[in-house]
Structure formats: structure tokens, C-alpha cells
C-alpha positions in Angstrom: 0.0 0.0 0.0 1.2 3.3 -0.8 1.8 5.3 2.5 2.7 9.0 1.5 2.8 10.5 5.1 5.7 7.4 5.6 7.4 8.9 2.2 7.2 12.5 3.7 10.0 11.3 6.1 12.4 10.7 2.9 12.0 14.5 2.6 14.0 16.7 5.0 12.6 20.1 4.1 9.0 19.0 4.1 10.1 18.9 8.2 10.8 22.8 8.6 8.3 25.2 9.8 7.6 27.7 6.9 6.3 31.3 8.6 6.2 29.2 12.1 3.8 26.8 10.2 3.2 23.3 8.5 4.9 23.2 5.3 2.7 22.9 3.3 4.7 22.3 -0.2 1.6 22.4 -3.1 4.1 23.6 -6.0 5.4 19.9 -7.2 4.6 21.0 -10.9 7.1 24.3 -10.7 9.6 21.8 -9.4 9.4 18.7 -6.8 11.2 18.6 -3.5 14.5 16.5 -2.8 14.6 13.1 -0.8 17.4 12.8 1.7 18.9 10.2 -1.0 19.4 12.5 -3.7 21.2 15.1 -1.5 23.7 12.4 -0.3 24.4 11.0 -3.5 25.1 14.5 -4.6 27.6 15.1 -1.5 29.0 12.1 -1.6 30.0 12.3 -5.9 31.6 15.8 -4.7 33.3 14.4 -1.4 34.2 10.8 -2.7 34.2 10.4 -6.2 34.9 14.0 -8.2 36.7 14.4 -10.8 35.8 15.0 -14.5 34.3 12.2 -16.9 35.4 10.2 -19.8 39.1 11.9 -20.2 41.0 10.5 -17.2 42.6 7.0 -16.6 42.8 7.7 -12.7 40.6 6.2 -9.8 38.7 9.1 -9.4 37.9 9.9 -12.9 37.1 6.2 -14.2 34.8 6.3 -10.8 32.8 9.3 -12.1 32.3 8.2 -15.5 31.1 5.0 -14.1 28.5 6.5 -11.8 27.4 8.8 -14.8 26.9 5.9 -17.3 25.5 3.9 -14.6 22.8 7.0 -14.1 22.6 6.7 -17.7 21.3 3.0 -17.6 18.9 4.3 -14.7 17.0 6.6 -17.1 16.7 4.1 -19.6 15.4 2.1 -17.3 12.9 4.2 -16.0 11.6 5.1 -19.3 12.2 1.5 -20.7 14.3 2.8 -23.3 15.8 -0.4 -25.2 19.5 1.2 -24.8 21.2 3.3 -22.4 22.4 5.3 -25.9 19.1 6.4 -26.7 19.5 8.6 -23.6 21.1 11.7 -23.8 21.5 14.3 -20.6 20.8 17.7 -21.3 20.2 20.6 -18.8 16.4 20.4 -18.7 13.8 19.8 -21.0 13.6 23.3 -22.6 17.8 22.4 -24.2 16.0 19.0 -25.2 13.5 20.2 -27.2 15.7 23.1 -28.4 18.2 20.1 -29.8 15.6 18.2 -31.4 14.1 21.4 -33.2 17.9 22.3 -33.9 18.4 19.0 -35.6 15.2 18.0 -37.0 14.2 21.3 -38.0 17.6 21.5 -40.2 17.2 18.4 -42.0 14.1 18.0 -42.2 11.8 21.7 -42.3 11.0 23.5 -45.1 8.6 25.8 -46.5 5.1 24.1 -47.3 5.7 21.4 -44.1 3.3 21.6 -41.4 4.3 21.4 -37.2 1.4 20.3 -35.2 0.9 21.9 -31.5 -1.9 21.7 -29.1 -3.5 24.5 -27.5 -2.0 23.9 -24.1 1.9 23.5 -24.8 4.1 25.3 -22.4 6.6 28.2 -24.1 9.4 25.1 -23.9 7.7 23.8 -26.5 5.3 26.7 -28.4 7.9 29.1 -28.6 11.0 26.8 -29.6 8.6 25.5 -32.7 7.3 29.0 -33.6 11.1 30.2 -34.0 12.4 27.0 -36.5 8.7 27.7 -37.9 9.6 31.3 -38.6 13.7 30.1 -39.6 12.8 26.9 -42.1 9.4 29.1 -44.0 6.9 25.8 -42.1 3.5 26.4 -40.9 2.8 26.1 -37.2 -0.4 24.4 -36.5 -2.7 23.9 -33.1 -5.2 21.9 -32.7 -8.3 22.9 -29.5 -9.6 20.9 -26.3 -12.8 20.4 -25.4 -13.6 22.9 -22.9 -13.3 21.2 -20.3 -10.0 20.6 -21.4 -10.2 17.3 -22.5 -8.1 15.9 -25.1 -10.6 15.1 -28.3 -9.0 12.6 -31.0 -11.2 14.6 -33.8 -10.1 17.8 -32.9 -6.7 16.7 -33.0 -7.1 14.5 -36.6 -8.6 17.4 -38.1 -5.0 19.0 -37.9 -3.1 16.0 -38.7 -2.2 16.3 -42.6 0.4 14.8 -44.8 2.1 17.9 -44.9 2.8 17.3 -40.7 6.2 16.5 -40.6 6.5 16.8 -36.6 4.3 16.7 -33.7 5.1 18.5 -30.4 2.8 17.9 -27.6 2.9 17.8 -23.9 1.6 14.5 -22.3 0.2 15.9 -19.4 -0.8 19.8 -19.3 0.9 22.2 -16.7 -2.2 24.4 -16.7 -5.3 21.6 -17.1 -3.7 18.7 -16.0 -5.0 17.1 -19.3 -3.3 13.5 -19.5 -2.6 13.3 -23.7 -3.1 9.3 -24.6 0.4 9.4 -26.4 0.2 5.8 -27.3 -2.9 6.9 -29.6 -1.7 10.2 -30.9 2.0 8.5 -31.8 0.2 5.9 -34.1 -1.7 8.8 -35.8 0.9 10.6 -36.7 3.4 7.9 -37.5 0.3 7.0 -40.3 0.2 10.3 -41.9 4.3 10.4 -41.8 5.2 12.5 -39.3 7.8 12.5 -35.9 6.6 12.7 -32.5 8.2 14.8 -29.6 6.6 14.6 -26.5 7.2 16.7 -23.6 6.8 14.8 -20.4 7.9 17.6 -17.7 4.3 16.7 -15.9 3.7 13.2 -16.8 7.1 11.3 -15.7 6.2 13.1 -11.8 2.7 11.2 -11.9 2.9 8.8 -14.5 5.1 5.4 -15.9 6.7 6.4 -18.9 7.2 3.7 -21.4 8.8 4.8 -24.5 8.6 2.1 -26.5 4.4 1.4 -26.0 4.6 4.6 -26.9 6.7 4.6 -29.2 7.6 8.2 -29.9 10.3 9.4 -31.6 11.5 11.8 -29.2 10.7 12.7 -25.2 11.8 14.8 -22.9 11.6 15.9 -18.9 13.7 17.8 -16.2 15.4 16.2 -13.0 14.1 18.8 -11.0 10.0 17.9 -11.4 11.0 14.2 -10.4 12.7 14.5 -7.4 16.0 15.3 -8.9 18.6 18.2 -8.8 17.9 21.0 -11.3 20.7 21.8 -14.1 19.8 18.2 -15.5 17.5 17.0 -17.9 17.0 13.9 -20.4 16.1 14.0 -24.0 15.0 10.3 -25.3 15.8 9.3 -29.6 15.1 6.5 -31.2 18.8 5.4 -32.0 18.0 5.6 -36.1 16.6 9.1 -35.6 19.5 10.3 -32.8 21.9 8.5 -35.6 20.2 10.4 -38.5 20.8 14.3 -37.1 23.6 16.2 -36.8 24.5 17.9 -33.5 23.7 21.1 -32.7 26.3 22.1 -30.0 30.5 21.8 -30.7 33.3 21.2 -28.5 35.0 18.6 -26.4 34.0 15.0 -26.0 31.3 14.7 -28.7 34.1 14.4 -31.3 35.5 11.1 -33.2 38.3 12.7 -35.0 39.7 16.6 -35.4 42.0 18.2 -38.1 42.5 21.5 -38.7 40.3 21.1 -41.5 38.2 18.5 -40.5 35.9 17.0 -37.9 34.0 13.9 -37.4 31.2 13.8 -34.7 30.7 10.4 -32.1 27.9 8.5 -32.4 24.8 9.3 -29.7 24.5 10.3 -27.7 28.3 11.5 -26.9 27.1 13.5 -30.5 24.6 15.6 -28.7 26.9 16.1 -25.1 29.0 18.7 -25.6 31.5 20.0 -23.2 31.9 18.8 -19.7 28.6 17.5 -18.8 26.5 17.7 -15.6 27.4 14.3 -14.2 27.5 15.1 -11.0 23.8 16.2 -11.4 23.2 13.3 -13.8 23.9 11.0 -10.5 21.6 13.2 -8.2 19.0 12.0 -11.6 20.1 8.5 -11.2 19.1 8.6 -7.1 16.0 10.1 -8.0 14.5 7.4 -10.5 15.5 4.5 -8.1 13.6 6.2 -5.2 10.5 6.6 -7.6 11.4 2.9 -8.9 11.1 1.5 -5.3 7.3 2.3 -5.5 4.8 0.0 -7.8 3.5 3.2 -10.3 -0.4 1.9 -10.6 -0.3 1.9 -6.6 0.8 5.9 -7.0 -1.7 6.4 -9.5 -4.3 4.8 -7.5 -3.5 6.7 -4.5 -3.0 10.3 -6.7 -6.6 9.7 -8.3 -7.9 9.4 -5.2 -6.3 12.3 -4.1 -6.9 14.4 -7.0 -10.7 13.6 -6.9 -10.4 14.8 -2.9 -8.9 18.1 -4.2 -11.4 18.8 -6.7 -14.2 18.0 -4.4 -12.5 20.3 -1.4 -11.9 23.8 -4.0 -15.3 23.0 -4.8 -17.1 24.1 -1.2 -15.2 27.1 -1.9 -18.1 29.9 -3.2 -16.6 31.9 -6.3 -14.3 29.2 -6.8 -13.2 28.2 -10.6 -10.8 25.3 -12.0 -10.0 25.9 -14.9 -8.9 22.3 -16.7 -11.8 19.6 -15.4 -11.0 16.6 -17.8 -11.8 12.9 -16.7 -8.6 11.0 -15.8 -6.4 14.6 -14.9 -3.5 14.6 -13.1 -2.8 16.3 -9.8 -2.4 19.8 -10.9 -5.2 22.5 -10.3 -5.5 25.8 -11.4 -8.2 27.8 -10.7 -9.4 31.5 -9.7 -11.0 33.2 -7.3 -13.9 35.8 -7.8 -12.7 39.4 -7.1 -9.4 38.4 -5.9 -6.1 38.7 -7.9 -3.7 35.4 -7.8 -0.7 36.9 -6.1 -2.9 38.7 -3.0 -3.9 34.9 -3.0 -0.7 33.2 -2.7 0.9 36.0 -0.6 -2.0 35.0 2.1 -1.5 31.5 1.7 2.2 32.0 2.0 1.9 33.0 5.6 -0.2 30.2 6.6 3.0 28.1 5.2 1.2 26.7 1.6 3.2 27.1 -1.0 1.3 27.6 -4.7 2.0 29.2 -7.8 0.7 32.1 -9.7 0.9 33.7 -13.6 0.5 32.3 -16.6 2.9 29.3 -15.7 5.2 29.7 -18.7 1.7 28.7 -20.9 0.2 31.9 -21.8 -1.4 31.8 -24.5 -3.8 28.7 -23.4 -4.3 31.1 -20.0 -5.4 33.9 -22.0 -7.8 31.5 -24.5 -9.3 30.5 -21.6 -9.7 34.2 -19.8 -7.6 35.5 -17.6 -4.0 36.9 -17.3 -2.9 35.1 -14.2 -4.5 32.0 -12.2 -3.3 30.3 -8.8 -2.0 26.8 -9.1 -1.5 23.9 -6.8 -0.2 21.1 -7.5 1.0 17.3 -6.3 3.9 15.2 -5.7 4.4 11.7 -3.5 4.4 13.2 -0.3 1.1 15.0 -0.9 -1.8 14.6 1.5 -5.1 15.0 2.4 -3.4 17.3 5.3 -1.5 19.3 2.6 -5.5 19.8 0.8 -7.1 20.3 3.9 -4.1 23.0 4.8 -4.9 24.7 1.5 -8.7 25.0 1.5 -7.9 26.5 5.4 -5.8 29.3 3.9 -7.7 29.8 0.7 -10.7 30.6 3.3 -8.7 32.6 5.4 -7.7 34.5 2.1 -11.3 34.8 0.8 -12.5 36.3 4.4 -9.3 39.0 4.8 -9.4 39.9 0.9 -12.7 40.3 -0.3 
């Protein structure tokens, strides 16, 4: 059985009084707190085992490179990749999808190709796609929700053309909370002959990846939203489509052979790793995906279902209370407004009384203002969420309600 209040012991700061009161942490889906494992295995590869990666033939180098190919094999794992080489590390998921629109959109954009969006992409995504749109002459496309902000197959089909030679999408909305069936959409757009990125920032907190049931082309999340370190990120190929671009980045140790007048590049993904890379942060990654891994995923969906439908039900008692983003199936991620009152009197409340939300357009503005407003409050869940932690929020949100309006 899945026992979050046992799993808030794993994480230290989830311990410390915030304004002399319960910390109550709902802002997983900015980024997700730390579990006393991750710290130490980040200590220890600066205290023990530091030195830099793949160039030395000392103890302490040949020790690093180990731990960062081992962390390597851990992502893979995680996202049942079928080889640790499809994995590259990157800094977050924002330089992953900037490397695939880099590489793809070079070799493969032109004028007269379509890209397909949905409504609710974060910037990451939107803004990266409308830039190579703008550089390579292709059309940028998006297809609508439902308003509830449900994901509708038709709506999306109706965008899906033979010109579409890429498909971005998130798999899980930072705004609705929307869960994207991937598996479905991947096989659509495979048919009419287009590549699929998926951005799974949202989805790989709440959700088991699975690459190849996917079987996308190209996925991407940050450390930082699964209980990693920040500065560290993975970007997921298929090895033929890693093999088939060109990198994007120069410089040290992503090099087979230099002339002064030639260079040949190393297969992926040392291709696509340029420079020194983050492997000490690449380990902190590793420590976070075994801690997830401990736990059977369908029991943390159960219990996040349940605890998602007890949200919903508790911001609903509150009068002048909207969600915005009310699909069947959503993750744990609510944003919502308040009549008369402005997001950030909201949160600054709610801040005192030691809860912790978010507020703006959460880096997805455009779907924010479609649906009509310039800001909303958002709290959202990790594993050590409770009913405490809702019951905490809908206290403060009350206590905001009475001393604002």
C-alpha cells in the first residue's frame, strides 16, 4: 500500500516550519522537493568520487564516468528505453527540445511542411517550434480541447495532414492537467508520416513512462519535477533518428576525430553532449528514479486519483471558486481562480499560513489567456502530498477569501 505520510520522512525540508507553520509544499509541478537520498548521493559524488568524466585514466575519474553511465542505464530504465544510448542528458527539458528542433528542424523543415501543437503546450515547447517555424518558412499548427480541457482525438485528426512532418505535444498539461493518450496520438501521426516529440515535464512526476508502448520518436523531462537536482534534464531518440541528425552544439568529448580542416562527430549520444557535462547532477537524476522505482507506479496512480478527486471536491465548497482544466482521468495539478481576488494577494496569504502555490500564466500563456484570464493560482502534487496538505490549502484559501474580499 502506498503510504505518502511514511514517504514525507524521505524528505528533510518537508520537516521545517515555513512562517512558524506546517509546510505545506503544493508547487510539485514548478519543481518537486528533494529526498534525503538524492542530496547524499550528490555530496557524496563531490566528497568521494569528483573528478571530470570520460578523459582520465585515474581512480577518481574512471569512478565518475562509471557513476554517470550507470545513471545513464537508470533513465533508460525508467523510461524502458531499449538502450542506455538512446538517452542523452541535457540541462532540462527546454535544451532538449531546443536540440531536437535544432536537428530536426535543419534536416528536415522546409517551406510548405506543417508542425502540429496543441493549444495547451508550455513556451518550452510553443515558442522553440514557432522560432524554427519562422527560420525553415513551415507552418505552425494547433489543434483545441474540449472545454473542459479534455483531449478530443477529432479535434486533433482534423490538424493532422500529410504535410505534418512533426508533432510537439505535452503529455500531461501544466495548466489543465489534461493527460494526452500518447500511445494513440504516436500511431496517428506515425500513419500520416510524421515524428513525434513529447514533452513529459508533468507526466514522468505522476505517471510510468514507457517509450517504446509509446513509441515516440523523441521525449523529454527535467530532474528537477521528479525528485531530482535541477541543471539536468534527459532528452529520449530512437537510436536511427539520434543517428540520423547532426548535433547542434561543438566542442569537447562529442568528437570522433579533429583536423585542422576536419571534424567527425561520435555517435549518440556523446554526439549531442557537448563540453563537460553535468554528471555530478546526472547522479543526483540516477538517485531520484530508483527512489521513484522502489514504489509500484499503478499503486501511486491509485492513490493520486484518489487524491486528486479529494482536491477537486474540497476547492469546490469554496463559493466563487473556478478550475480551470476539469478533464476525466487529470493529473494532480489545479489551477483555478478566485472571484474578485487577484492570484498573487492569493498566494501572498496563503504563503503566511506556510502553503506554497504558484501564480501567472505558468510559462503557458497563450492557453491562460484563451481561456480568460492573465494570471491564475495553481496547486499542485507530488508523493508526499496529503489530504493534510488539501485540507491545509482550503484552510488558507478561506482565510484568504475572508481577509481579501
Amino acid at each position: 500500500m502506498f503510504d505518502a505520510q511514511n514517504i514525507r520522512k524521505d524528505f528533510p525540508i518537508l520537516h521545517r516550519l515555513i512562517e512558524g507553520k506546517r509546510n505545506t509544499y503544493m508547487d510539485t509541478a514548478a519543481s518537486a522537493q528533494k529526498p534525503l537520498c538524492v542530496i547524499e548521493s550528490i555530496s557524496k559524488a563531490y566528497l568521494e568520487e569528483y573528478a571530470n568524466v570520460h578523459r582520465g585514466s585515474y581512480w577518481l575519474s574512471e569512478k565518475a564516468t562509471e557513476n554517470y553511465e550507470d545513471a545513464r542505464k537508470t533513465v533508460a530504465q525508467f523510461i524502458n528505453a531499449k538502450t542506455p544510448d538512446e538517452v542523452v542528458f541535457t540541462r532540462n527539458a527546454t535544451e532538449g527540445i531546443n536540440l531536437v528542433a535544432a536537428t530536426f528542424g535543419t534536416c528536415h523543415l522546409k517551406k510548405g511542411d506543417e508542425i502540429l501543437l496543441s493549444r495547451a503546450e508550455h513556451h518550452a515547447n510553443l515558442v522553440t517550434w514557432q522560432q524554427w517555424a519562422l527560420k525553415t518558412g513551415a507552418t505552425l499548427k494547433y489543434f483545441d480541447l474540449a472545454e473542459d480541457g479534455s483531449f478530443v482525438m477529432d479535434l486533433f485528426l482534423a490538424q493532422l495532414t500529410d504535410k505534418t512532418k512533426m508533432v510537439a505535444v505535452t503529455a500531461m498539461s501544466n495548466v489543465l492537467g489534461t493527460v494526452f493518450p500518447i500511445k494513440q496520438i504516436c500511431a496517428a501521426a506515425h500513419k500520416a508520416g510524421a515524428s513525434v516529440l513529447i514533452d513529459a515535464c508533468q507526466y514522468a512526476v505522476h505517471k510510468k513512462i514507457d517509450v517504446q508502448d509509446f513509441d515516440c520518436d523523441f521525449l523529454a523531462f527535467s530532474g528537477h519535477k521528479v525528485y531530482g537536482p535541477t541543471g539536468i534534464g534527459v532528452l529520449y531518440g530512437k537510436s536511427d533518428r539520434l543517428s540520423s541528425l547532426q548535433p547542434y552544439q561543438f566542442g569537447g568529448d562529442m568528437i570522433d576525430r579533429v583536423t585542422y580542416e576536419k571534424t567527425t562527430f561520435a555517435e549518440p549520444p556523446a554526439r549531442f553532449e557537448a563540453g563537460t557535462p553535468a554528471f555530478v547532477q546526472a547522479v543526483g537524476l540516477g538517485a531520484a528514479l530508483k527512489y521513484v522505482m522502489q514504489f509500484d507506479f499503478k499503486e501511486i496512480e491509485d492513490y493520486e486519483t484518489q487524491l486528486t478527486a479529494y482536491t477537486t471536491a474540497r476547492l469546490q465548497e469554496i463559493e466563487g471558486l473556478k478550475i480551470l482544466g476539469t478533464a476525466e482521468n487529470k493529473g494532480g495539478v489545479f489551477s483555478f481562480a478566485l472571484a474578485g481576488i487577484h492570484p498573487q494577494d492569493i498566494a501572498f496569504v496563503l504563503g503566511k499560513e506556510g502553503v506554497a502555490v504558484r501564480t501567472g500564466h505558468f510559462c503557458a500563456e497563450p492557453i491562460v489567456n484563451k481561456l480568460g484570464y492573465t494570471s491564475l493560482t495553481r496547486a499542485s502534487l507530488g508523493l508526499y502530498s496529503t489530504k493534510e496538505d488539501v485540507d491545509e490549502l482550503i484552510k488558507a484559501l478561506r482565510k484568504a477569501k475572508d481577509f481579501l474580499s
